[in-house]
C-alpha positions in Angstrom: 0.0 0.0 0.0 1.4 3.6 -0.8 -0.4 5.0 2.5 1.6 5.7 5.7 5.0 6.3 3.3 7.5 8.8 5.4 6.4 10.4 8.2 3.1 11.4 9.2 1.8 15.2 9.5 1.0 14.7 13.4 4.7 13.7 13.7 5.6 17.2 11.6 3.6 19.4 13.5 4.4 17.8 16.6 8.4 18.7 15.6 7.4 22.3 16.3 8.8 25.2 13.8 6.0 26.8 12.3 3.3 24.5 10.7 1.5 26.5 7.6 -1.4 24.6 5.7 -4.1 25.8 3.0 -7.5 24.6 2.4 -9.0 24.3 -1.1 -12.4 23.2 -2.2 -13.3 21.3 -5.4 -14.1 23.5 -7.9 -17.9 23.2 -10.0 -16.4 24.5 -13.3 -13.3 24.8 -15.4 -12.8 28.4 -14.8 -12.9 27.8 -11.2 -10.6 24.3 -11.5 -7.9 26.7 -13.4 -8.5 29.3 -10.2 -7.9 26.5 -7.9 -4.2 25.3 -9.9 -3.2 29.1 -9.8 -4.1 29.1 -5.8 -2.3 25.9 -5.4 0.9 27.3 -7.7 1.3 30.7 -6.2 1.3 29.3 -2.2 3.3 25.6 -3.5 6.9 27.8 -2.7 5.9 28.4 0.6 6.4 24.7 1.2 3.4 24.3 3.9 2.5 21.1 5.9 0.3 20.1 3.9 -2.7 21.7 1.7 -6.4 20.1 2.6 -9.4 19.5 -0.3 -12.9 19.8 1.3 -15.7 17.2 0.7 -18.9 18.5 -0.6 -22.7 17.9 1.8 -23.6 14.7 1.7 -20.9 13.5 -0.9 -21.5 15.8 -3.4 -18.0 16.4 -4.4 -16.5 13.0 -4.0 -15.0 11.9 -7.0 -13.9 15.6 -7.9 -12.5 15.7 -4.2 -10.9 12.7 -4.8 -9.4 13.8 -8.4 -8.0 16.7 -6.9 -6.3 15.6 -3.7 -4.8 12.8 -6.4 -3.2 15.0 -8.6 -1.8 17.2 -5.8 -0.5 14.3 -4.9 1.4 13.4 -8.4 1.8 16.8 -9.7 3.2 19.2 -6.7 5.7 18.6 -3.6 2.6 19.3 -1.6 1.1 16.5 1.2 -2.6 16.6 0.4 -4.8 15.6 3.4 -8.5 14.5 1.9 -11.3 15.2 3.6 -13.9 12.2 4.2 -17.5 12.3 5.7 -19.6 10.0 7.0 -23.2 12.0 5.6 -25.1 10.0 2.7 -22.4 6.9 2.7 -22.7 3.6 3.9 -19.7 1.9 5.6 -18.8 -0.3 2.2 -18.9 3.6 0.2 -16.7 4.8 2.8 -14.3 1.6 2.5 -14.3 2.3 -1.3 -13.6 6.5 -0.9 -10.6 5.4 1.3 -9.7 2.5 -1.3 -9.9 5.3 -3.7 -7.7 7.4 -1.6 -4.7 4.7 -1.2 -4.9 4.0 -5.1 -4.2 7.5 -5.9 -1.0 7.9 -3.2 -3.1 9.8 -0.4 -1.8 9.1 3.2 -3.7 11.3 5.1 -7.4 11.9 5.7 -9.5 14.6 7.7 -12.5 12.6 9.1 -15.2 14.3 9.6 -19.0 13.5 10.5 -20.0 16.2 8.3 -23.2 18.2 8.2 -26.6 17.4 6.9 -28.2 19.2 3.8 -29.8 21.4 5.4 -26.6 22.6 7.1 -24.7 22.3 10.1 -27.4 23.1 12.7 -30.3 21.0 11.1 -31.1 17.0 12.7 -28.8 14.4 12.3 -30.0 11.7 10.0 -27.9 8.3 10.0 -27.6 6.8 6.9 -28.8 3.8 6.6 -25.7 1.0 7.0 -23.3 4.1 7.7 -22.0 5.7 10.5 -23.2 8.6 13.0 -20.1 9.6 14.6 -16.6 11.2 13.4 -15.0 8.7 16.0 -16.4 5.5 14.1 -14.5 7.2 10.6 -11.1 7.6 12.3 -11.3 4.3 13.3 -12.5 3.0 10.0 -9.7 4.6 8.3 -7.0 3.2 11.2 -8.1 -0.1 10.5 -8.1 0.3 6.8 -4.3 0.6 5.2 -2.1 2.9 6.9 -4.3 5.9 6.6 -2.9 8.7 9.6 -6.3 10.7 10.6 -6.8 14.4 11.1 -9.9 15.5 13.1 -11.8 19.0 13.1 -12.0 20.6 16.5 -14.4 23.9 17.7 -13.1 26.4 19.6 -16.9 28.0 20.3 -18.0 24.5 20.4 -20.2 22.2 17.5 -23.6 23.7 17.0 -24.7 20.4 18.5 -22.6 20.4 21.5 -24.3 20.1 25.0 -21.0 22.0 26.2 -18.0 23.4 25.4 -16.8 20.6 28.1 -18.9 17.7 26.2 -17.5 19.3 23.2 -13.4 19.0 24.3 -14.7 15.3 25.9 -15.9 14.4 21.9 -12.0 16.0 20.3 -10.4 13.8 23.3 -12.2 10.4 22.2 -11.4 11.5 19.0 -7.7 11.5 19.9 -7.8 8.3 22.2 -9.1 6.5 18.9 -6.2 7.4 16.4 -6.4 10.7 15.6 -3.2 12.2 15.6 -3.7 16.0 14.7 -6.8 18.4 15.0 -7.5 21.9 12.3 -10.2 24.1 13.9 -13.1 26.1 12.8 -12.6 29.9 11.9 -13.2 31.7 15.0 -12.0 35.2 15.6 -10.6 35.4 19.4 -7.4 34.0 20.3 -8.8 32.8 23.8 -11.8 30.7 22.3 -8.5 29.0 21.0 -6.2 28.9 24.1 -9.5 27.4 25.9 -10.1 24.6 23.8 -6.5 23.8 23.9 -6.7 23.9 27.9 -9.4 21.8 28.4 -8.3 18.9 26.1 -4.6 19.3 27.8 -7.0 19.2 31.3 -8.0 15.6 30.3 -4.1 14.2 29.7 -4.5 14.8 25.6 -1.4 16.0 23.9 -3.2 16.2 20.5 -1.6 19.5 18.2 -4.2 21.8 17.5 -4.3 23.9 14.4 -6.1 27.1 14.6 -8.0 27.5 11.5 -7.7 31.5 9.7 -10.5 32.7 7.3 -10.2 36.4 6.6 -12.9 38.5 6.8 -12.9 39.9 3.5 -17.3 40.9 3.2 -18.4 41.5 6.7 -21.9 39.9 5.9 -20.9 36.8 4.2 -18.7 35.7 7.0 -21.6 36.8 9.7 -24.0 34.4 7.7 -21.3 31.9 7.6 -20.4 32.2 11.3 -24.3 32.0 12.3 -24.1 28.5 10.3 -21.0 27.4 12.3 -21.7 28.7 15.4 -19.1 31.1 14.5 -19.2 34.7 16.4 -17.8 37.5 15.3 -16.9 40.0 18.4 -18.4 43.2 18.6 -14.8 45.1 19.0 -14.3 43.4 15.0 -17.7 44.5 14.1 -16.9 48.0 14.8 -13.3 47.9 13.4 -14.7 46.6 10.0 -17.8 48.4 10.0 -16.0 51.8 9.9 -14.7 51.2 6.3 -18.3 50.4 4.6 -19.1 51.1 1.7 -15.2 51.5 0.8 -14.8 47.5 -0.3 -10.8 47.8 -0.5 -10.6 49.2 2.8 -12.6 46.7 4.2 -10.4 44.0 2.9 -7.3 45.6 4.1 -8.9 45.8 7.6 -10.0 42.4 7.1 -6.4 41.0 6.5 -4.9 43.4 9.5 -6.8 41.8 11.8 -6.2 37.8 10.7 -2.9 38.9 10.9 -3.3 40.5 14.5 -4.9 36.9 15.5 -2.2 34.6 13.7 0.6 36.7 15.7 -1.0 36.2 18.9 -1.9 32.5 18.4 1.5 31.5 17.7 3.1 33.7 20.3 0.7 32.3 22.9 2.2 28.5 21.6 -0.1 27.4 18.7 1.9 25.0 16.1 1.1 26.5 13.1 -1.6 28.4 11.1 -4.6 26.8 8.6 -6.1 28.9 6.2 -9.0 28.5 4.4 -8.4 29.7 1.1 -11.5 30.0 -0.8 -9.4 28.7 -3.6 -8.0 32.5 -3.9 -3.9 32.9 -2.9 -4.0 36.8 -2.6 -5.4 37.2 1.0 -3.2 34.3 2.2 -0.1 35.9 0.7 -0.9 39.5 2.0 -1.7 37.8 6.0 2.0 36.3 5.1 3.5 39.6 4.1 2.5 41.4 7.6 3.6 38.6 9.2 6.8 38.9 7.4 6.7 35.2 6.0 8.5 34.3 2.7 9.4 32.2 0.3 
């Protein structure tokens, strides 16, 4: 099996230095596909961790996902880590996405339980002859191949968390079962970070923790976005963003000050790296790394 060749991205993150990773999504046209290589090009000299493809709701990207995170694999120096859900698959399905995985030369896998159709806060509705849990997945893909697992974690907490406690109990489980790194949610403050960190170091887990960076480029898309997720955005933000509107440039700029204001003090305060979700776009990532003085 090609799987588990060289060493593993927990063990590289866990070696400390600076982790950087990107996250891409699978593109519905060629115009966005040819966005998607540029993206991939422009941030490949940076030589990051590793560069994640997201899976579409309920499997609706799947072979595309699976196309992409292959060819990164053949084409670039990149590690691609694939993401996998359990929503709208049966067990077998999910045997045959990681089967697909292993033939293409992916090692790594994000497992995630993913959200239903109607989005992250609707019902959870098993599949029938699947799984319900994002625990059963990383020990699906232990036990199949080689496969080294990568979990999401929630620094506010899932939507359908009891508590931020239950929530830290579900990322140590998680952990006890295989998984070897976490990437996080956006979130906005640097101590909904540091406390998710604390309470899963509280219950003997030495898991790394990725703090995941999405720019706030349009004030109201991310709001929308962060209502979905469970995301907030803090008031103080609101107010710094908020005095540039209706000047779209200045908003960005403000946008990208501030990620960069939370990266520094997330890896001051001892996070392992930085994972930024991309939007399949390289130009905010490469401006947060210019005002944190990052290069090639």
């Amino acid at each position: 099996m090609t799987t588990g060749a060289g060493r593993s991205l927990g063990e590289l993150i866990r070696e400390g230095g600076r982790s950087f990773s990107f996250e891409f999504f699978p593109p519905k046209d060629e115009a966005g596909e040819a966005q998607l290589w540029d993206a991939i090009r422009a941030l490949e000299p940076y030589q990051p961790t590793f560069v994640s493809v997201t899976y579409g709701a309920g499997g609706s990207t799947r072979d595309k996902t699976v196309a992409i995170t292959g060819r990164i694999a053949r084409e670039t120096s990149l590690i691609p880590l694939a993401h996998l859900t359990c929503v709208g698959h049966t067990r077998e399905e999910l045997e045959g996405i990681l089967d697909a995985y292993d033939a293409e030369g992916v090692a790594h896998v994000l497992a995630l339980r993913g959200d239903p159709h109607e989005g992250p806060r609707a019902d959870w509705t098993p599949t029938d002859g699947g799984l319900n849990y994002a625990i059963e997945l990383v020990e699906l893909a232990r036990a199949r191949g080689s496969f080294r697992v990568g979990v999401a974690a929630f620094p506010e907490g899932h939507p359908s968390a009891e508590s931020l406690d239950h929530d830290a109990d579900v990322l140590v489980a998680k952990a006890r079962a295989g998984a070897e790194f976490a990437v996080t949610q956006m979130f906005f403050r640097a101590s909904d970070y540091f406390g998710l960190v604390e309470r899963v170091r509280e219950r003997g887990v030495d898991i790394p923790i990725l703090p995941g960076i999405m720019p706030i480029l349009n004030l109201s898309a991310i709001r929308r976005q962060g209502e979905l997720i469970g995301t907030s955005v803090p008031d103080e933000i609101v107010e710094r963003i908020s005095a540039y509107d209706g000047d779209p440039a200045a908003v960005r700029a403000e946008g990208i000050r501030i990620a960069a204001e939370l990266c520094d003090e997330l890896l001051a305060g001892g996070a392992p790296g930085l994972h930024f979700y991309t939007l399949n776009r390289s130009k905010a990532t490469l401006e947060i790394f210019e005002a944190l003085q990052i290069t090639v």
